[in-house]
GUTISE-387252 format. One record per residue: residue in one letter; x, y, z of N, C-alpha, C in turn. Coordinates in Angstrom, 1 decimal. Each point is the difference from the previous one (the first is absolute). Layout:
# residues N
@type = A; npx = X; npy = Y; npz = Z; capx = X; capy = Y; capz = Z; cpx = X; cpy = Y; cpz = Z;
...
# end
This chain:
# residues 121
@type = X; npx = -0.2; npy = -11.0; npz = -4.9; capx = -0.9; capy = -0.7; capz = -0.9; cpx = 0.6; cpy = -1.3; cpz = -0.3;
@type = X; npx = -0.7; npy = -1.2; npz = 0.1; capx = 0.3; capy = -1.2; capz = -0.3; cpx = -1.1; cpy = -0.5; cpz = -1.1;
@type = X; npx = 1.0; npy = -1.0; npz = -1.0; capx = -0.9; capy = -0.2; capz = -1.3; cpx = 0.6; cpy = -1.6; cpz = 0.1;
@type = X; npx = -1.2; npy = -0.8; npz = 0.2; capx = 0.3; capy = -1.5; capz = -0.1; cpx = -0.7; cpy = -0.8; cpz = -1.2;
@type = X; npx = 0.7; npy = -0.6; npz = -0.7; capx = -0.4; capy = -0.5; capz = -1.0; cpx = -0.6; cpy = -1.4; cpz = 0.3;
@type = X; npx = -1.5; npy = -0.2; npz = -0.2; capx = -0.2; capy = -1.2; capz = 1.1; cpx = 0.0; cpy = -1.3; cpz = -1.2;
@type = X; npx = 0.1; npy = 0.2; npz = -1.6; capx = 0.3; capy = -1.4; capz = -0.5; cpx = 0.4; cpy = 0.5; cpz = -1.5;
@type = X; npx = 0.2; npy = -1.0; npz = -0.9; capx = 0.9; capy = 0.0; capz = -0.8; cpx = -1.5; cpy = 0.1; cpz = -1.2;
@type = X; npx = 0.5; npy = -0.1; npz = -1.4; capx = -0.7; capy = 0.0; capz = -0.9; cpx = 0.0; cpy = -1.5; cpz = -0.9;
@type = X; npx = -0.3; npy = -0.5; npz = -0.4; capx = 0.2; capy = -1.8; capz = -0.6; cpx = 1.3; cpy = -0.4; cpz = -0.1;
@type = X; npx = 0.9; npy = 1.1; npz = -0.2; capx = 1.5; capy = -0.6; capz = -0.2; cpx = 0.8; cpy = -0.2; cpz = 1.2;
@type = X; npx = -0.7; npy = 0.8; npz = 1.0; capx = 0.5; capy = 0.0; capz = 1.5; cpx = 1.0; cpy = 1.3; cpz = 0.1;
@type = X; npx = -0.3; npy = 0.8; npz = -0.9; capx = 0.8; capy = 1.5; capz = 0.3; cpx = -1.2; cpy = 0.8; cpz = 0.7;
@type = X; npx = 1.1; npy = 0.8; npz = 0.9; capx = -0.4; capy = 1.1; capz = 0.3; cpx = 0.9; cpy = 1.2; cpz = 0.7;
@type = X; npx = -0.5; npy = 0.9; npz = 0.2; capx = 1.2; capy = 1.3; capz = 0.5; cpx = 0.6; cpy = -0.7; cpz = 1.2;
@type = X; npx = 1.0; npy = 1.1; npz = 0.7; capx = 0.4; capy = -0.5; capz = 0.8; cpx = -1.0; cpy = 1.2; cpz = 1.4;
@type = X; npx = -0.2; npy = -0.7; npz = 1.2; capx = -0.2; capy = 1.4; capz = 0.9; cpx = 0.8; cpy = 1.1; cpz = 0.1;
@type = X; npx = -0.9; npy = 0.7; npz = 0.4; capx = 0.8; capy = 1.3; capz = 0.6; cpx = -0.7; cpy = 1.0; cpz = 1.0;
@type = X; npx = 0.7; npy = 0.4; npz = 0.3; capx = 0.4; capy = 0.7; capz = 1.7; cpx = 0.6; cpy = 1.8; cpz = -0.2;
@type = X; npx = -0.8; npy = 1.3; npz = 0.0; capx = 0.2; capy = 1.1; capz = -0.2; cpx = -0.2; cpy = 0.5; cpz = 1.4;
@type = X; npx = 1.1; npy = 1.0; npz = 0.5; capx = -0.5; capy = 0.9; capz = 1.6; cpx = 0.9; cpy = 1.2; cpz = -0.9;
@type = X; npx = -0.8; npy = 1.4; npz = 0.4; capx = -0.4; capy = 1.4; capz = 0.1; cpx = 0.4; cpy = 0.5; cpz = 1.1;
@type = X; npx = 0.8; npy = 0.7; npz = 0.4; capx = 0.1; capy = 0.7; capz = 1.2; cpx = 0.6; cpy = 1.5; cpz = -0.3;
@type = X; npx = -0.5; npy = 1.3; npz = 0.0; capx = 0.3; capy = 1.1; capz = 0.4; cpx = -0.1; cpy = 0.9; cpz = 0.6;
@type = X; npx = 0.8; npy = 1.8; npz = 0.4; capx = 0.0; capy = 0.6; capz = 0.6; cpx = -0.6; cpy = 1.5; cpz = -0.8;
@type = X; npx = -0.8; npy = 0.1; npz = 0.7; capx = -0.7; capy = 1.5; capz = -0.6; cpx = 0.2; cpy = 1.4; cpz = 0.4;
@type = X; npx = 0.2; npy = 0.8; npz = -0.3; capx = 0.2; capy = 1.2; capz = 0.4; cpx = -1.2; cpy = 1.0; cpz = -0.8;
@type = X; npx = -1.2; npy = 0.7; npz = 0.7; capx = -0.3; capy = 0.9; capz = -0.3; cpx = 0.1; cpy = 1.3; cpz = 0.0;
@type = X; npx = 0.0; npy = 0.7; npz = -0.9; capx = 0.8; capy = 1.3; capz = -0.3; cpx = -1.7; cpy = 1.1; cpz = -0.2;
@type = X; npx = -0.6; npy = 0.6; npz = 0.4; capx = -1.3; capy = 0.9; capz = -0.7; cpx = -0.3; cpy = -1.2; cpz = -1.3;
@type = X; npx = -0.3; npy = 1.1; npz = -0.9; capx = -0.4; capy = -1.2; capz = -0.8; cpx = 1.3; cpy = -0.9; cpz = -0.7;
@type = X; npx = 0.7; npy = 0.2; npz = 0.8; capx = 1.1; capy = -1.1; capz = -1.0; cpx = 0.3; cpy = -0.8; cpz = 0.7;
@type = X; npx = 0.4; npy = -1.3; npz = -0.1; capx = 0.6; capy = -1.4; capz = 0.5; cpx = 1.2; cpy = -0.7; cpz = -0.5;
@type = X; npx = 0.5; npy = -0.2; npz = 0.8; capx = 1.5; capy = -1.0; capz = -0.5; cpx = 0.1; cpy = -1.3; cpz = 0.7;
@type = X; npx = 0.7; npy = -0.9; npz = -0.3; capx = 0.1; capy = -1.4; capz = 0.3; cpx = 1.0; cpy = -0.7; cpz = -0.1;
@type = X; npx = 0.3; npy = -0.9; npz = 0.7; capx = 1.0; capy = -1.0; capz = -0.4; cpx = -0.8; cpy = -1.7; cpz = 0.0;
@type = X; npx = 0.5; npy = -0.6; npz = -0.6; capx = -0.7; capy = -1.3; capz = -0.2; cpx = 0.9; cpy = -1.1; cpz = 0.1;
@type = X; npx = -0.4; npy = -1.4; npz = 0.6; capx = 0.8; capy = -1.3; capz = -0.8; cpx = -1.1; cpy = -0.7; cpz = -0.4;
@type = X; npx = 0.6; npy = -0.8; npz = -0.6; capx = -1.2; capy = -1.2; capz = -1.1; cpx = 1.0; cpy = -1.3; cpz = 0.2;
@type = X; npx = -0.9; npy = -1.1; npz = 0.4; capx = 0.7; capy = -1.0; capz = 0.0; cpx = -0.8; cpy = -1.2; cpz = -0.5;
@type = X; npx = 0.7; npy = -0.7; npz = -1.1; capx = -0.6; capy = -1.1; capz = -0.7; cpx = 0.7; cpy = -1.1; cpz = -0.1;
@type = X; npx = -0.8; npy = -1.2; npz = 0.0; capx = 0.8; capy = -1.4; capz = 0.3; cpx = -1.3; cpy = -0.6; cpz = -1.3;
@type = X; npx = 0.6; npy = -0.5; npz = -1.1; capx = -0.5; capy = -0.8; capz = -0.7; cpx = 0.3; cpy = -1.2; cpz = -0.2;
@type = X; npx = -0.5; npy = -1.3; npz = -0.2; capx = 0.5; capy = -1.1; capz = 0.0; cpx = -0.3; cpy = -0.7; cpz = -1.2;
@type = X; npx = 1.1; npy = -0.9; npz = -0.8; capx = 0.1; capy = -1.0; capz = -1.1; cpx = -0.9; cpy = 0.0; cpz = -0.3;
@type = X; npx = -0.4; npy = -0.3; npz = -1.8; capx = -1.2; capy = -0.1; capz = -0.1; cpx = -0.1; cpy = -1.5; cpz = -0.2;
@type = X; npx = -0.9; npy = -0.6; npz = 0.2; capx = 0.0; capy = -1.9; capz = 0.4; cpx = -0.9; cpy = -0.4; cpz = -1.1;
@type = X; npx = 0.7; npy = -1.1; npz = -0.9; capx = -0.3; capy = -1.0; capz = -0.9; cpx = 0.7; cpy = 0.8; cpz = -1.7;
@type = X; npx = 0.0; npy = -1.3; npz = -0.6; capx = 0.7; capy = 0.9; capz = -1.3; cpx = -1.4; cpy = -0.6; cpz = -1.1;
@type = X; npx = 0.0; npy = 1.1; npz = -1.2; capx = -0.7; capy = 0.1; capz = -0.7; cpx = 0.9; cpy = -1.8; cpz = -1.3;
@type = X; npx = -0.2; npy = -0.7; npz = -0.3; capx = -0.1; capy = -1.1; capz = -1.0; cpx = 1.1; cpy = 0.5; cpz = -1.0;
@type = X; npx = -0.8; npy = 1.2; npz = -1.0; capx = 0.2; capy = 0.8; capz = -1.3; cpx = 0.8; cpy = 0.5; cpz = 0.5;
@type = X; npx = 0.2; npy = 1.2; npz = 1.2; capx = 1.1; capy = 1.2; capz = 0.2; cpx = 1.4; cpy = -0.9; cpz = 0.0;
@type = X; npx = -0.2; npy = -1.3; npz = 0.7; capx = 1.4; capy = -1.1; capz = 0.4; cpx = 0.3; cpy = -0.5; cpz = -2.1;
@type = X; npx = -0.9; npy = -0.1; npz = -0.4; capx = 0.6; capy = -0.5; capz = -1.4; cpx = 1.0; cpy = 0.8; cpz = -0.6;
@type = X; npx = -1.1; npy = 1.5; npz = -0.1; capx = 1.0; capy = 0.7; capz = -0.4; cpx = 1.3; cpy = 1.1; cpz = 0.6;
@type = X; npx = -0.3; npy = -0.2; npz = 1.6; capx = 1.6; capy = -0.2; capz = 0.6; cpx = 1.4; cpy = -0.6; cpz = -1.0;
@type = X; npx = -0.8; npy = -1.3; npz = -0.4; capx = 1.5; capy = -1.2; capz = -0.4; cpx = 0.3; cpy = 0.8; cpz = -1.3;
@type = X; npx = -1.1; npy = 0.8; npz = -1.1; capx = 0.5; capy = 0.3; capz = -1.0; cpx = 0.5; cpy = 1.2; cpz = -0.1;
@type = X; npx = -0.2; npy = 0.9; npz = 0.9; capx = 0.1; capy = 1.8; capz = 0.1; cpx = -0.1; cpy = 0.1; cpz = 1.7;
@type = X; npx = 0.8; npy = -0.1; npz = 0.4; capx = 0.1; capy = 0.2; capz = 1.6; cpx = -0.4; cpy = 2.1; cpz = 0.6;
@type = X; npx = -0.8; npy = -0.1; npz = 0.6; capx = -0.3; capy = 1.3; capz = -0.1; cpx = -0.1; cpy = 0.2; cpz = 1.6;
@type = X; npx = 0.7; npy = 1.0; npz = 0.8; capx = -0.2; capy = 0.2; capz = 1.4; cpx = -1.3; cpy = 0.3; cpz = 0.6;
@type = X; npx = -0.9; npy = 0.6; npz = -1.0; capx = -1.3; capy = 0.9; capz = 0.9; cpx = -1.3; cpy = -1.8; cpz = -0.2;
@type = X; npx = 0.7; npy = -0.6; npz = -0.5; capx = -1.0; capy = -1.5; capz = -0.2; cpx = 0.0; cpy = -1.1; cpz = 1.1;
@type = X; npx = 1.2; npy = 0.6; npz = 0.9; capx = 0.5; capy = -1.1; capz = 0.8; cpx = -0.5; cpy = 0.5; cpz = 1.4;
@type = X; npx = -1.0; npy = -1.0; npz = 0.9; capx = -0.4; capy = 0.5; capz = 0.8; cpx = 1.0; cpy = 0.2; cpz = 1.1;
@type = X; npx = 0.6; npy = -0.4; npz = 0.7; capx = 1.4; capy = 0.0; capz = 0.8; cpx = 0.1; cpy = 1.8; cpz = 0.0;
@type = X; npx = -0.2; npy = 0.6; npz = -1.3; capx = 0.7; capy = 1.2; capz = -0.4; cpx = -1.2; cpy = 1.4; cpz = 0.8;
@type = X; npx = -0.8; npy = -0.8; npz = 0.9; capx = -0.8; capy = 0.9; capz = 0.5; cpx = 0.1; cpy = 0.2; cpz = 1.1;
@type = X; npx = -0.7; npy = 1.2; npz = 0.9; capx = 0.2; capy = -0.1; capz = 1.3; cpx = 1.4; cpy = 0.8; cpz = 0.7;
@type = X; npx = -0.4; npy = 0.0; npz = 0.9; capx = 1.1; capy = 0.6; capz = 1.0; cpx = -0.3; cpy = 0.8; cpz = 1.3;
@type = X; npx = 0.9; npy = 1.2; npz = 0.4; capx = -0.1; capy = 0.3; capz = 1.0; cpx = 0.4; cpy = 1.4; cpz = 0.2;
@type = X; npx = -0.7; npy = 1.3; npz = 0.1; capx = 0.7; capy = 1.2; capz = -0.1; cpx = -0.6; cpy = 0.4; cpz = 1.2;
@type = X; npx = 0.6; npy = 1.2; npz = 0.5; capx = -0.2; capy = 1.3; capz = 0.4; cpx = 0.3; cpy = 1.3; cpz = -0.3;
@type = X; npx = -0.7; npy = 1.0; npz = -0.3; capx = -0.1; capy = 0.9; capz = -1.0; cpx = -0.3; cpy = 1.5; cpz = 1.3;
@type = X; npx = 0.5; npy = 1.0; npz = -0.2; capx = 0.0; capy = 1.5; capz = 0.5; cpx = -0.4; cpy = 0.7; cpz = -1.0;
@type = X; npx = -1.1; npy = 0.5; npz = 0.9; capx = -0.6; capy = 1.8; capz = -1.1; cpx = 0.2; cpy = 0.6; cpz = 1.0;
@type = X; npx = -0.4; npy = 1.3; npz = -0.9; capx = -0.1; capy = 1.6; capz = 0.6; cpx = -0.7; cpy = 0.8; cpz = -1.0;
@type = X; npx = -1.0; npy = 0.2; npz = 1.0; capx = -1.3; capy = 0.8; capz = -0.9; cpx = -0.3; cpy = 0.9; cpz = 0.4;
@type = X; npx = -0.7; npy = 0.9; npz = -0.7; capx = -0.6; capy = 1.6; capz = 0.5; cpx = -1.4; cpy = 0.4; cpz = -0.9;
@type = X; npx = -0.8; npy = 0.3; npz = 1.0; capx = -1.4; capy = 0.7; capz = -1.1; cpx = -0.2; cpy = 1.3; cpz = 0.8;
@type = X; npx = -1.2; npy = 0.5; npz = -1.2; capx = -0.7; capy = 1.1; capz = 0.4; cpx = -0.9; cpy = 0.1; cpz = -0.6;
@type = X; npx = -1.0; npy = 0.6; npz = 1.4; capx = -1.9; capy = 0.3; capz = -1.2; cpx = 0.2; cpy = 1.2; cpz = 0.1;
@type = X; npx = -1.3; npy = 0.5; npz = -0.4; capx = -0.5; capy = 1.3; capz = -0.1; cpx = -1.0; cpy = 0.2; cpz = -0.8;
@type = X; npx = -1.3; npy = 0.3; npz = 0.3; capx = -1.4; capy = 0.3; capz = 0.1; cpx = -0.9; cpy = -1.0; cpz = -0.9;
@type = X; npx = 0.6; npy = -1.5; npz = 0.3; capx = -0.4; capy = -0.8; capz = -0.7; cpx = 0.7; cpy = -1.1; cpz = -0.7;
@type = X; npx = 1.2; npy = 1.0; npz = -0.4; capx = 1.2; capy = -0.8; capz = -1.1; cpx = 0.8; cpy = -0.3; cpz = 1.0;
@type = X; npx = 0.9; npy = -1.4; npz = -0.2; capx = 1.3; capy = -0.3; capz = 0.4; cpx = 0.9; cpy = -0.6; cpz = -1.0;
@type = X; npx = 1.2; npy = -0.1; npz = 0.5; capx = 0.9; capy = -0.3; capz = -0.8; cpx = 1.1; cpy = -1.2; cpz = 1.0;
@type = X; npx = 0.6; npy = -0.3; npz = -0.6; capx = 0.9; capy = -0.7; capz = 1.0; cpx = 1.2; cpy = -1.1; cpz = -0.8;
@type = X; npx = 1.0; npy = -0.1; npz = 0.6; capx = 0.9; capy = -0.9; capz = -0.7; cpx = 1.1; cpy = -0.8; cpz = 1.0;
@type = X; npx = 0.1; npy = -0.9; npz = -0.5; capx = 0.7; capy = -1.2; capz = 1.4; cpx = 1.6; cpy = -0.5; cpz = -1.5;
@type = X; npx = 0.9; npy = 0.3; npz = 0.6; capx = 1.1; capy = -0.6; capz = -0.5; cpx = 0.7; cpy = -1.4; cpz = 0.9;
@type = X; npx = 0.8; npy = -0.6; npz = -0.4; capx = -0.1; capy = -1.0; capz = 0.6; cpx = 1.5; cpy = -1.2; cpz = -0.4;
@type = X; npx = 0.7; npy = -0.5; npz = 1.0; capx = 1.2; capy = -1.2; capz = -0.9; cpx = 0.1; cpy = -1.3; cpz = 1.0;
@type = X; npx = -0.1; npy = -1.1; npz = -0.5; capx = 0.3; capy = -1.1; capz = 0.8; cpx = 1.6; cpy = 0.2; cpz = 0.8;
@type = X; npx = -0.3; npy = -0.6; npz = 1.1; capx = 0.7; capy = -0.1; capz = 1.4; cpx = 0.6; cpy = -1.7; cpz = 0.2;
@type = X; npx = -0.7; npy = -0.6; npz = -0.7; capx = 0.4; capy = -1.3; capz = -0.1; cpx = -0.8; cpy = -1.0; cpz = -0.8;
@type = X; npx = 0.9; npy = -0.9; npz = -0.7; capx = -0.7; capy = -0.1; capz = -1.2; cpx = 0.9; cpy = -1.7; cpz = 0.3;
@type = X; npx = -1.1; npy = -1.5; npz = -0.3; capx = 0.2; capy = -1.4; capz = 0.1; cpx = -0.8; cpy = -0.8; cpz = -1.1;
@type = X; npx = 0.3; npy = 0.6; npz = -1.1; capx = -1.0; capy = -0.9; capz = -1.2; cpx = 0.3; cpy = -1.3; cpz = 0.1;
@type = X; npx = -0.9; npy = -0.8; npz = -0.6; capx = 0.1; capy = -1.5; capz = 0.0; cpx = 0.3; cpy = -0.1; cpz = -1.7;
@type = X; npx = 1.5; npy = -0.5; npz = -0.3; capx = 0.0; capy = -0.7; capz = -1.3; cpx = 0.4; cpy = 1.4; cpz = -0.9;
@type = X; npx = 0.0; npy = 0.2; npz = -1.1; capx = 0.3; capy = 1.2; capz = -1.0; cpx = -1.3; cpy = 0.6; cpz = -0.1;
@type = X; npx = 0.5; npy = 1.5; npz = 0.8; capx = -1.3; capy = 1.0; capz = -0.6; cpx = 0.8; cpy = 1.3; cpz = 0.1;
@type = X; npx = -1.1; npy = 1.1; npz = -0.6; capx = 0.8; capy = 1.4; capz = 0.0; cpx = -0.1; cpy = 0.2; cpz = 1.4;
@type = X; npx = 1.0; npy = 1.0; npz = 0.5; capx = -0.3; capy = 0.7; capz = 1.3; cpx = -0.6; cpy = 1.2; cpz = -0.2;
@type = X; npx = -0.7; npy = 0.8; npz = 0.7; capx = 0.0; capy = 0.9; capz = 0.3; cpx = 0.9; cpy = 1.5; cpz = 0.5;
@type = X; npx = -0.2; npy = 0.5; npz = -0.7; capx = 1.1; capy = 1.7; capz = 0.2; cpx = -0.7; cpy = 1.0; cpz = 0.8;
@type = X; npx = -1.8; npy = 0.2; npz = -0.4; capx = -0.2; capy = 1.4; capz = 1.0; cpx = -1.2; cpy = 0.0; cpz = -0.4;
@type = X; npx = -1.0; npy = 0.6; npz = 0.4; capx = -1.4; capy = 0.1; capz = -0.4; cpx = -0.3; cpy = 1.3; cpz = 0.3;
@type = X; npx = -1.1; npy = 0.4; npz = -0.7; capx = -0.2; capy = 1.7; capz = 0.0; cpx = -1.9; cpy = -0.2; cpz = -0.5;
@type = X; npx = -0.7; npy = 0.6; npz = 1.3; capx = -1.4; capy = 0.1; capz = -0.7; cpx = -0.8; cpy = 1.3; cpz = 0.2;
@type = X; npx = -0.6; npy = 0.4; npz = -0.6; capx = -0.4; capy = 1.5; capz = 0.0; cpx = -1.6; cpy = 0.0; cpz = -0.5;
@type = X; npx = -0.7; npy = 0.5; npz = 0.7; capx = -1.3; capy = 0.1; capz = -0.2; cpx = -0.3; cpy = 1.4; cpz = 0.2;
@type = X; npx = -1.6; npy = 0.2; npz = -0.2; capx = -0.8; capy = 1.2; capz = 0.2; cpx = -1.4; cpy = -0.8; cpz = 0.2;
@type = X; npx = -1.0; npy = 1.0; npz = 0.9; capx = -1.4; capy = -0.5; capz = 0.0; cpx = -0.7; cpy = 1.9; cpz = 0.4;
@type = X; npx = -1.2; npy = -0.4; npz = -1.0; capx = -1.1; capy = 0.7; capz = 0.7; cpx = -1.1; cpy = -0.3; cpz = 0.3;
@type = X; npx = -0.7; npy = 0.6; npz = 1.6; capx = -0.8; capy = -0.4; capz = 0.4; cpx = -1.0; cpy = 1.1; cpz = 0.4;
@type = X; npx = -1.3; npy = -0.4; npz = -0.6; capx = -1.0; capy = 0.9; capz = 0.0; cpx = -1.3; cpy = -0.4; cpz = 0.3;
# end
């Protein structure tokens, strides 16, 4: 998936692009499935600075205000497993980055964990 930001807003800000690829391996089991996954994301600077956010930089300097501080570059590993049954499924994907290239001060990332259910009738 590619997201291009094609212009700015009056101040001349806007996100920066970004660039997501998906690629996994499936294993089906009867009704159960398991998986392994990577995820890979490239975000880019966000471009132009807000007027106000730069004022109050100079008086209270704050990291998450500073565009520089966005963006980056990961690749990330899951391993997932579901199962239906006569309608219901369930399923859960755990998950830790493999490499991690922020741009500027941000948190990293430690692990991800998602867990769902659906029924279908």
């Amino acid at each position: 998936m590619y997201t291009h930001h094609i212009g700015g807003n009056g101040e001349g800000y806007s996100l920066g692009d970004s660039v997501k690829l998906n690629t996994w391996l499936q294993r089906s089991l009867g009704p159960a499935a398991t998986w392994l996954r990577l995820a890979y994301s490239n975000t880019d600077h966000i471009n132009g600075r807000d007027p106000e956010i730069n004022r109050s930089l100079t008086l209270a300097p704050s990291p998450d205000a500073d565009p520089n501080n966005y963006g980056g570059q990961r690749i990330d590993g899951f391993l997932g497993a579901s199962i239906a049954w006569r309608g219901f499924s369930v399923g859960v994907e755990a998950g830790v980055p493999l490499f991690q290239n922020l741009n500027g001060l941000q948190l990293k990332n430690d692990w991800y964990l998602t867990a769902g259910a659906r029924y279908m009738f």
